[in-house]
N, C-alpha and C positions, 0 to 999 in steps of 0.2 A: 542175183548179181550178174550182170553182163560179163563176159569175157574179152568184148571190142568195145572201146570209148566212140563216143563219133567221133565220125571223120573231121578232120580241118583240113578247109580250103586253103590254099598256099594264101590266099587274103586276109585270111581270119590270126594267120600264123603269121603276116608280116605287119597284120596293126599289133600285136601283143605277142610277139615272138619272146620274151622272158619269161612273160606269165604263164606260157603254156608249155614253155621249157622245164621251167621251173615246175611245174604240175607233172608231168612225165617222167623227171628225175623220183620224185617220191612215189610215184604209183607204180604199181605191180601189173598193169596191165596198160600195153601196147597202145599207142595213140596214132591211128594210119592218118597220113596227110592227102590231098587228093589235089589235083590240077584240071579244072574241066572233067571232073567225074573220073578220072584214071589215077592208082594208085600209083603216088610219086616217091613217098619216102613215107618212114612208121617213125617217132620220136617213142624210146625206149628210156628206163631206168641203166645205165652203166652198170648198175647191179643185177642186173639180170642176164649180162651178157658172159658168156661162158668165159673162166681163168684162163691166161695164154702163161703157159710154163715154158719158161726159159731152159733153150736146148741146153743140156748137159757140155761143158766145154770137155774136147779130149785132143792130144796133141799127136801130131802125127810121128811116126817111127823115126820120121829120119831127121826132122825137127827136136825131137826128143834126146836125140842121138846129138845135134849139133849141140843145142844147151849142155851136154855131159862133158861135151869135150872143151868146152870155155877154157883157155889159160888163163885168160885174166882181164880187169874191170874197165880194159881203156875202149870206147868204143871201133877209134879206128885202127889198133889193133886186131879187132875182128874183123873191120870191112877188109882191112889187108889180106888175113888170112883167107875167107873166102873167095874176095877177087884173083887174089893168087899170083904168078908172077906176069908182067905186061912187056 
């Protein structure tokens, strides 16, 4: 078993760009595309490509500290309080 599919010319990939999409989403091994002999782009399986975890949310000190101090649910009761007096 190979490790690299042939190559597809950006030609080959624009008369039957589904079918060969479509073939790369189920297969396990990387399908390199080429332009004039130079490597352009690789069509992968999504499932291959490494999990992106979601940064952890945390709030900051004095944001945390504003929430606490909330008197109450009107909102521009709070833009007042913050802006302050003008």
């Amino acid at each position: 078993m190979t490790l690299v599919k042939r190559a597809l010319t950006i030609k080959e990939l624009h008369a039957k760009t589904g079918e060969h999409v479509r073939a790369a989403g189920k297969s396990p091994i990387p399908v390199p595309v080429t332009d004039r002999g130079k490597l352009v782009a690789v069509l992968v399986s999504a499932q291959l490509l490494p999990k992106k975890r979601r940064p952890r949310r945390t709030l900051i000190r004095e944001y945390a500290t504003l929430l606490a101090k909330q008197k109450s649910n009107d909102v521009l009761e709070d833009l007042d309080s913050v802006r302050g007096e003008r």
